[in-house]
C-alpha positions as CSV (number, residue, x, y, z in Angstrom):
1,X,54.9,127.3,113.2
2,X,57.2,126.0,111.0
3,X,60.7,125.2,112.3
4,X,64.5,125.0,110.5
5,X,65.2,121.3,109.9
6,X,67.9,119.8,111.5
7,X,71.5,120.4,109.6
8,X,74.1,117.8,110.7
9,X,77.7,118.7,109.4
10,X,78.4,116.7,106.2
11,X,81.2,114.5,108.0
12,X,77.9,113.4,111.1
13,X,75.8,113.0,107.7
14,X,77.9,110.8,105.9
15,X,78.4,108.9,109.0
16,X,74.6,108.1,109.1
17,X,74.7,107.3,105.2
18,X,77.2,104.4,105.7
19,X,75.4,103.6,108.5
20,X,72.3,103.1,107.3
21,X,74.1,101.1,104.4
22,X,75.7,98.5,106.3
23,X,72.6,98.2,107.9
24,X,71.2,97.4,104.6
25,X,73.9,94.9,103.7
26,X,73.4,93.4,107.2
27,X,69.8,92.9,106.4
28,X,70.4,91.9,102.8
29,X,73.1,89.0,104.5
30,X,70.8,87.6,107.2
31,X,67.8,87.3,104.4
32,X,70.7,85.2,102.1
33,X,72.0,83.3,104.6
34,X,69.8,82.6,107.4
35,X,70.0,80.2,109.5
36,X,73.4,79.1,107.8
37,X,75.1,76.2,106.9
38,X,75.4,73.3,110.0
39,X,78.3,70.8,108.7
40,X,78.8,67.9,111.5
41,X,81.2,70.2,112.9
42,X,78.6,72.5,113.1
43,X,76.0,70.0,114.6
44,X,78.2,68.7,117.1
45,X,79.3,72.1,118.1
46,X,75.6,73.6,118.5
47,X,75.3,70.0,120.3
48,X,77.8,70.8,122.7
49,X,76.5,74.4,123.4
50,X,72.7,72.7,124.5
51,X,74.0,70.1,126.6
52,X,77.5,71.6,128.0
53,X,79.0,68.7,127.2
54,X,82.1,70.2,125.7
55,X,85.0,68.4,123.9
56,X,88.2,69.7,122.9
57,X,88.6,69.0,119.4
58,X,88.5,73.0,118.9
59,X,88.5,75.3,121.8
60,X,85.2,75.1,123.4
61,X,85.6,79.3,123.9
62,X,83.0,79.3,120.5
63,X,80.5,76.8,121.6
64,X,80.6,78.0,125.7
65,X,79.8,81.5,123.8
66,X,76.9,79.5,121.2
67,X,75.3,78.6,124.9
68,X,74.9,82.0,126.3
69,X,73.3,83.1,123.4
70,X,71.2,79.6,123.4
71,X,69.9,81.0,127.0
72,X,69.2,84.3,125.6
73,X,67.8,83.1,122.6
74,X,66.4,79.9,121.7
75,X,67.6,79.9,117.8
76,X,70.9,78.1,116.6
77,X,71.5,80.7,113.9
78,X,71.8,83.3,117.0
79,X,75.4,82.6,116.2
80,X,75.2,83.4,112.7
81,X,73.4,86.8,113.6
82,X,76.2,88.0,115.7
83,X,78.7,87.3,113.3
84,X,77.0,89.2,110.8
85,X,76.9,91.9,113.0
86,X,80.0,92.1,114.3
87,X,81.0,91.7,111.0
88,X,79.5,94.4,109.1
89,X,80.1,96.7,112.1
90,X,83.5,96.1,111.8
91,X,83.4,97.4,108.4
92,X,81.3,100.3,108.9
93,X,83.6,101.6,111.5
94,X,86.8,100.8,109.3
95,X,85.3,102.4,106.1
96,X,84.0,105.7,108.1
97,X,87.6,106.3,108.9
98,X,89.0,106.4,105.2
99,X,89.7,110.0,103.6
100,X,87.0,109.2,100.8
101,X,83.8,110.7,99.9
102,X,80.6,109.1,100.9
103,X,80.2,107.9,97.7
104,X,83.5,106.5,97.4
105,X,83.2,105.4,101.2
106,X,79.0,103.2,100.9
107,X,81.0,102.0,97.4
108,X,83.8,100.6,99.1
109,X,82.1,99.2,102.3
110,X,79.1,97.2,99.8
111,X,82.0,96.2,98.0
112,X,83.9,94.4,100.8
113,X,81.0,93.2,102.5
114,X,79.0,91.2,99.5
115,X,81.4,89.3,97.9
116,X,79.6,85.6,97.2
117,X,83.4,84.0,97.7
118,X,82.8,85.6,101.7
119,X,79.5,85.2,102.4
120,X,79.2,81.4,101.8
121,X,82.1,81.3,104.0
122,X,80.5,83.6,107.1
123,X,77.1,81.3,106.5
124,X,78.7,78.3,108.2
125,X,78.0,77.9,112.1
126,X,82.0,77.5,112.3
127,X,84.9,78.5,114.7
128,X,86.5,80.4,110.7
129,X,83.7,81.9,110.4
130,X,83.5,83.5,114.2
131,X,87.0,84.2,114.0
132,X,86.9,86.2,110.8
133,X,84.1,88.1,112.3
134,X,85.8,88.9,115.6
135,X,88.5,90.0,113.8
136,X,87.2,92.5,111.0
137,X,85.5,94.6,114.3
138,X,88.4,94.7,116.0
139,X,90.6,96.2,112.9
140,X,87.2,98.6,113.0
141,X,87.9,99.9,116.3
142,X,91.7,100.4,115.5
143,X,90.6,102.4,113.5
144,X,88.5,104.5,115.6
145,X,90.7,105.0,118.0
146,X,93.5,108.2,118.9
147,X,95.8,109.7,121.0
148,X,92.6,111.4,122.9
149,X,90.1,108.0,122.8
150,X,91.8,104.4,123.4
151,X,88.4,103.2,124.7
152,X,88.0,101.3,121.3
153,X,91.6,99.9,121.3
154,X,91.0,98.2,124.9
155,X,87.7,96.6,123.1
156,X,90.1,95.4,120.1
157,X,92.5,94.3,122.5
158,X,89.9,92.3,124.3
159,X,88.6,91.0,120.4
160,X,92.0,89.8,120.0
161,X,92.0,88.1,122.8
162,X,88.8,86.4,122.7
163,X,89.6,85.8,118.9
164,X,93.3,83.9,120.1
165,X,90.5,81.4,121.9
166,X,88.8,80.3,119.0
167,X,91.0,78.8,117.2
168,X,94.1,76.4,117.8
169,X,96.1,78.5,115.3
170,X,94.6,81.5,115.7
171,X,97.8,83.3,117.9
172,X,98.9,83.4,113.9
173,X,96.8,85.7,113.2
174,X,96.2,87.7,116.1
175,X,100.1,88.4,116.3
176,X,100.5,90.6,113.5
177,X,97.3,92.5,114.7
178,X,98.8,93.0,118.1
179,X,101.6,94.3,117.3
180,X,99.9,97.3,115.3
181,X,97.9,97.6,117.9
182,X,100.5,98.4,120.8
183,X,101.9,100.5,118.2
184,X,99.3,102.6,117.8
185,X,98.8,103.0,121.9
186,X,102.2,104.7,121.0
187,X,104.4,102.5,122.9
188,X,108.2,103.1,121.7
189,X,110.8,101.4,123.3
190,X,111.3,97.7,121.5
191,X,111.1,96.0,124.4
192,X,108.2,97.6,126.1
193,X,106.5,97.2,122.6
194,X,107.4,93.2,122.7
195,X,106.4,92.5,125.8
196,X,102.8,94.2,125.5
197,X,102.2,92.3,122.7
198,X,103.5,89.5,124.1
199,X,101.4,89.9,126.6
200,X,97.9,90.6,124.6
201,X,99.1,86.9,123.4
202,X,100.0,85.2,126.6
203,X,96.1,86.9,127.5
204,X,94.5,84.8,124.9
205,X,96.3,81.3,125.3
206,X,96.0,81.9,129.1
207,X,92.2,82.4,128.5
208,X,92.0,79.7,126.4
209,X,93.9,77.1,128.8
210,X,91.4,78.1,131.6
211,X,88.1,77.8,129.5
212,X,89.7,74.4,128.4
213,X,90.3,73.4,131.8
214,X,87.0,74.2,133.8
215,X,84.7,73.5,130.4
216,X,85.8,70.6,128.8
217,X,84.2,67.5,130.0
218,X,85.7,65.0,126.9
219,X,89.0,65.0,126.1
220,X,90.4,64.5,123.0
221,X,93.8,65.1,121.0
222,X,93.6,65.6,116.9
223,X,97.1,65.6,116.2
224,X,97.1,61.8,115.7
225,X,94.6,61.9,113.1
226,X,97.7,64.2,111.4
227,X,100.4,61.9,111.9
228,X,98.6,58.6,110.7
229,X,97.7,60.8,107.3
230,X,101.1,62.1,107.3
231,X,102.8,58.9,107.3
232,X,100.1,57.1,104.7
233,X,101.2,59.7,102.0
234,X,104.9,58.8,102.6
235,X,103.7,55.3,102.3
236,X,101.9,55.8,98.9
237,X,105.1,58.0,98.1
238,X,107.8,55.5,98.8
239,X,105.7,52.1,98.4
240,X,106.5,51.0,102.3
241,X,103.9,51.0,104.9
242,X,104.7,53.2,107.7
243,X,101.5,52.9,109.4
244,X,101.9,51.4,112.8
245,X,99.9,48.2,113.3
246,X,98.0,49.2,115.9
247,X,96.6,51.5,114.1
248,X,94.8,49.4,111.2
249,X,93.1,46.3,111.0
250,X,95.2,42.9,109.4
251,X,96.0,42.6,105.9
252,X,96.7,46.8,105.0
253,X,98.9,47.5,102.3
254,X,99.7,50.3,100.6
255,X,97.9,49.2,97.1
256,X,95.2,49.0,99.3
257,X,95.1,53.0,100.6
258,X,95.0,53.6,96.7
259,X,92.6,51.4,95.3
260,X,90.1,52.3,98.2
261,X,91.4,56.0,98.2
262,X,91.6,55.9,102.2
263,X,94.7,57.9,101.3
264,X,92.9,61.1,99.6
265,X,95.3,64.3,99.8
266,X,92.1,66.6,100.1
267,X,91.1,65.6,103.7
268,X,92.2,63.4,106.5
269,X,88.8,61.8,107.0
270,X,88.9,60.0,104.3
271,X,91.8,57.6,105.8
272,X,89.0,56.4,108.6
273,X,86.3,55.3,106.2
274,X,86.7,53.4,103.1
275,X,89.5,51.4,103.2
276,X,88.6,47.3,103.8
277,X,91.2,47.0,107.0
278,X,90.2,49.9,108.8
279,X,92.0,52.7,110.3
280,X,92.0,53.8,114.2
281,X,92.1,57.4,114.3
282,X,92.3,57.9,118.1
283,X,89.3,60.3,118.5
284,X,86.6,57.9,119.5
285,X,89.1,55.6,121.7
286,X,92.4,57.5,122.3
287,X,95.5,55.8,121.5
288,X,97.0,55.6,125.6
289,X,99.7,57.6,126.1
290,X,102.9,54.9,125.1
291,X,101.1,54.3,121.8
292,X,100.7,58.0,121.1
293,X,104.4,58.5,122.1
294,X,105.1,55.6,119.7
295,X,103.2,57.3,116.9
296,X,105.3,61.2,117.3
297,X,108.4,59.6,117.1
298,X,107.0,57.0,113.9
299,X,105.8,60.7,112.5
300,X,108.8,62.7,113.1
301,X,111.3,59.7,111.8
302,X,109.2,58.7,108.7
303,X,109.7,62.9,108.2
304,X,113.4,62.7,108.7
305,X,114.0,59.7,106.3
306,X,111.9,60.4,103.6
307,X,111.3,65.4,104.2
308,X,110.9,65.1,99.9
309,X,107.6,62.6,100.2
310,X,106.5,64.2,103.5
311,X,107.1,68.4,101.1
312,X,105.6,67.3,98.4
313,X,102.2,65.5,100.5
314,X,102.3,68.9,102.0
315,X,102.9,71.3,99.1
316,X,100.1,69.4,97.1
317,X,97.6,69.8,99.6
318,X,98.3,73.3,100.2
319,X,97.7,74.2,96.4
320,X,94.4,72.0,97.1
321,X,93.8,74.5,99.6
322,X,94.5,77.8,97.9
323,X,93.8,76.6,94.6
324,X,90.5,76.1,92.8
325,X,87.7,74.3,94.2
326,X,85.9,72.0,91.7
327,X,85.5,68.3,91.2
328,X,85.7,65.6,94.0
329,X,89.8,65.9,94.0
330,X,89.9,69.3,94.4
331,X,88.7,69.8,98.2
332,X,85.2,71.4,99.4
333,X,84.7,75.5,98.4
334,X,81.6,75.6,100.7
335,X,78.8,73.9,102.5
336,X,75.2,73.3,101.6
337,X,74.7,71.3,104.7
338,X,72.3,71.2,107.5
339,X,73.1,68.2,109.4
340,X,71.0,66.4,112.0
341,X,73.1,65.3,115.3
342,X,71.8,63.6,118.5
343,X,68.6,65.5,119.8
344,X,69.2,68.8,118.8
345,X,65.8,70.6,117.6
346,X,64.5,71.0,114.2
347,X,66.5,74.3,112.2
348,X,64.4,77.5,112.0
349,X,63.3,78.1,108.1
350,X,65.1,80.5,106.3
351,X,63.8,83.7,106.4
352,X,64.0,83.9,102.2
353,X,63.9,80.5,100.7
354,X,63.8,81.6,96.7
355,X,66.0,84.6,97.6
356,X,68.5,82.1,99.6
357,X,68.2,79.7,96.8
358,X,69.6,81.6,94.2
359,X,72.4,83.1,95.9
360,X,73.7,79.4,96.1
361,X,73.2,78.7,92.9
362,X,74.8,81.7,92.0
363,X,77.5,81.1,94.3
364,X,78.1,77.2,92.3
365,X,78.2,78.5,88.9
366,X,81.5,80.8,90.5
367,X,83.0,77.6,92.1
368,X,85.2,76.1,88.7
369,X,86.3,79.7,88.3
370,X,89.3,81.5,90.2
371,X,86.6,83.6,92.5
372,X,86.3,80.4,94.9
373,X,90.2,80.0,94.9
374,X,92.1,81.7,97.6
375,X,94.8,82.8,95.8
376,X,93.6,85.8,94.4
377,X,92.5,86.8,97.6
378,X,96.0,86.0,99.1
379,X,97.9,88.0,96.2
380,X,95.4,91.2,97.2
381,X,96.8,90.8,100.2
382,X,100.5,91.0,99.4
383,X,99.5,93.9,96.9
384,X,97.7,95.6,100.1
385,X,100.9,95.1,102.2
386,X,103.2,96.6,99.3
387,X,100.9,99.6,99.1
388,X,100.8,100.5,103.0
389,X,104.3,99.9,104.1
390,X,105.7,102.4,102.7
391,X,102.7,104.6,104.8
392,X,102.0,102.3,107.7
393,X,102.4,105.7,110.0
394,X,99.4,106.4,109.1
395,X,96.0,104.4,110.8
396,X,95.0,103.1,107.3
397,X,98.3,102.1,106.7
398,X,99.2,100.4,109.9
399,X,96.0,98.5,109.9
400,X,96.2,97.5,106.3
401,X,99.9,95.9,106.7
402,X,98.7,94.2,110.1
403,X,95.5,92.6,108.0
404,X,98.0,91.9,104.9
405,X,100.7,90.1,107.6
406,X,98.1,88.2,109.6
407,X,95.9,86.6,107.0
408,X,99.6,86.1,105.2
409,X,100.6,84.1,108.2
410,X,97.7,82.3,109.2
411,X,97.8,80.9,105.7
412,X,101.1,79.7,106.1
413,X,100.4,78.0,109.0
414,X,98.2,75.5,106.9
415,X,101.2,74.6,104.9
416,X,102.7,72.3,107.7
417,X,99.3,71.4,109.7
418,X,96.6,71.6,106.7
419,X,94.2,68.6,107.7
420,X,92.3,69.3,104.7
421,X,91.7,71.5,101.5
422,X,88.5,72.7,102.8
423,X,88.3,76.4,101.7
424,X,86.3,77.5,104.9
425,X,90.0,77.5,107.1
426,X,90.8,80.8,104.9
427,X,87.5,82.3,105.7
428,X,90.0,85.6,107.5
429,X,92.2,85.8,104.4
430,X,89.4,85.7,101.9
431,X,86.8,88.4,104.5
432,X,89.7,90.4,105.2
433,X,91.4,91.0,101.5
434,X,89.3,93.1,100.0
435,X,88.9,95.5,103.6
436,X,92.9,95.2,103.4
437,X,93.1,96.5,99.6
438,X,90.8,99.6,100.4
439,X,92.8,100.7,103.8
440,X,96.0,100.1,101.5
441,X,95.0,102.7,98.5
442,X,93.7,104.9,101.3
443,X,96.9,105.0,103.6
444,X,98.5,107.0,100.3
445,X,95.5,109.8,101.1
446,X,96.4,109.8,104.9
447,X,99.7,110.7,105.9
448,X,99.6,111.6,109.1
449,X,101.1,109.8,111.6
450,X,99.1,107.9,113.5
451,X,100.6,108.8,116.9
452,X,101.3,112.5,116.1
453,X,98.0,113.3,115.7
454,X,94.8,112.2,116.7
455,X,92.3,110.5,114.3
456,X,90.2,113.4,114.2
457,X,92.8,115.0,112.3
458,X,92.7,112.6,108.9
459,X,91.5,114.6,106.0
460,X,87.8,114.0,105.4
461,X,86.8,115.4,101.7
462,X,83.3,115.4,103.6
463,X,84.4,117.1,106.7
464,X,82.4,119.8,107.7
């Protein structure tokens, strides 16, 4: 007996369409980048998730997560497989929610997801790349929420959160996002508003402070690693060494951070290496605590007497970061690296070795041009900001001036702290720009105020 197929309305049925296509582009990512790209960083890290012997160089809140999925799963590039999917979930959910047609809608979601400038950044086993992740779903479930279903802003709430563990400076982009978000819970009064996000803040460095505290089993403080590069530039800037002695071996000079290039503006590793003296960085033996109070005030004075050497170290590495990528001088623009640390196990194979293959090569005939620089990506985001303001009542608009502010910010932050021009720490700023653009041009199409009415309401060209 023949029966009626099954008729969903055209808004359920578009759902499924874009559902079915980020599943494709999830697919399509995990056959490019699997099992990813393991830097030391990444080594050690995976190294401290197997043996629990965490250090706190970065949070460990990454790595204790690596080690849970290590128990569920055997496989390193677990890691990379929930970032992906978090990742294009996020999208999905963000995309479903904007007043195009399905067309428009699979268009804009494959365009925001495959961008080669993104994906070698989300293929590293890194805290950026985790964070970047962790933040696109939870600007996904902003946008799923209203005034009748705030189940998916307590999940963003807990993203954020879990996301302001990650990193050290990741409260700088988190902020911005939590601000929209106890907006859209429709809190009004300023103060109330300030101290809920406040409080989604306070959450996440309270979190972090406890995970540090019953996890960490070796200590360790980067910030003198800073201050010794810090005060080599002003050296090579002003022709007097600055550099306390305990900190180098006899016979430094300044010709001599130049002529070996210890002093390299496009990463702080470089003072530790080559230079014939030899530089302590304080990460292998820390510095005890009168020398490392020695060094902050050293830092802080040689800043005071000489802010035009210590700007224009800072600017120029900055514009290292943000700027192209190409040539040994101009900072790394990804990693091709699967580094072997300690005892951990042997990688899995990629799943697609030709198909991997050529998306790098691909992705290194792009790196001379402006696609591997971040400042495009930044400038779409101050274009996505102009576009929502003026409509940031609306959930499009809101979300897209929160994404705009926070990858804005967290840039920023790398002006004054930058301890390299590695184009992986703007792996938020460069996933988030072209999700930011879309929500922008689509907060002109969806008026409503977010709070007035619930998400239900936003015109759907689609709806049934």
């Amino acid at each position: 007996m023949p029966t009626e197929p099954i008729r969903f309305p055209k808004r359920a049925e578009a759902t499924v369409l874009l559902g079915f296509a980020g599943l494709a582009g999830f697919v399509i990512t995990l056959l490019l980048l699997y099992p990813g790209q393991y830097p030391f960083d990444s080594a050690y890290q995976w190294w401290q998730a197997r043996t629990g012997e965490y250090a706190n160089i970065t949070p460990v809140a990454m790595p204790a997560l690596w080690s849970v999925l290590l128990a569920a799963s055997a496989s390193p590039a677990s890691l990379l497989v929930l970032n992906l999917l978090l990742f294009w979930t996020g999208l999905v959910l963000a995309i479903e929610r904007l007043p195009w047609s399905p067309a428009a809608r699979i268009a804009a979601l494959l365009a925001c997801g495959l961008v080669p400038t993104t994906l070698v950044q989300l293929a590293h086993l890194l805290t950026d790349s985790h964070l970047a992740a962790v933040l696109v779903l939870a600007c996904g479930l902003f946008l799923q929420s209203g005034p009748h279903r705030r189940w998916p802003l307590a999940l963003a709430a807990a993203l954020l959160v879990h996301a302001g563990c990650i990193r050290h400076n990741a409260v700088l982009a988190t902020l911005p996002l939590a601000v929209a978000l106890v907006a859209q819970l429709g809190v009004r009064h300023r103060t109330l508003r300030a101290g809920a996000t406040l409080a989604i803040v306070l959450a996440s460095l309270l979190a972090a402070a406890l995970l540090d505290r019953w996890l960490t089993v070796e200590r360790r403080q980067v910030w003198p690693t800073i201050a010794l590069w810090d005060l080599a530039a002003i050296s090579v800037s002003t022709g007097d060494l600055l550099l306390p002695d305990y900190s180098h071996g006899p016979g430094l000079s300044v010709a001599e951070l130049v002529e070996t290039r210890a002093f390299d503006p496009t990463s702080v590793t470089n003072l530790f290496a080559p230079s014939r003296s030899g530089m302590r960085s304080g990460l292998e033996s820390p510095y005890p605590p009168e020398l490392r109070a020695d060094l902050r005030t050293r830092w802080f004075s040689a800043i005071a007497a000489h802010p035009r050497a210590w700007i224009a170290h800072r600017l120029r590495t900055f514009w290292l970061l943000v700027g192209p990528h190409h040539g040994s001088t101009q900072g790394i623009a990804f990693y091709v690296n699967r580094h072997a640390y300690r005892d951990n196990p042997a990688l899995p194979e990629p799943l697609a070795p030709r198909m991997q293959q050529a998306f790098y090569g691909f992705a290194a005939r792009l790196v001379p041009g402006w696609a591997f620089s971040a400042l495009p990506w930044l400038l779409l985001h101050a274009i996505s900001f102009a576009l929502a303001w003026r409509h940031r009542a609306s959930a499009p608009g809101a979300i897209a001036t929160a994404i705009a502010a926070s990858a804005l910010l967290y840039t920023a932050g790398y002006l004054v702290l930058a301890p390299s021009a590695e184009l992986r720490y703007l792996t938020w700023p460069l996933a988030s720009a072209p999700l930011a653009l879309a929500l922008g041009m689509a907060s002109h199409r969806a008026p409503c105020a977010v709070r007035d009415r619930p998400a239900e309401a936003m015109r759907h060209p689609d709806a049934a």
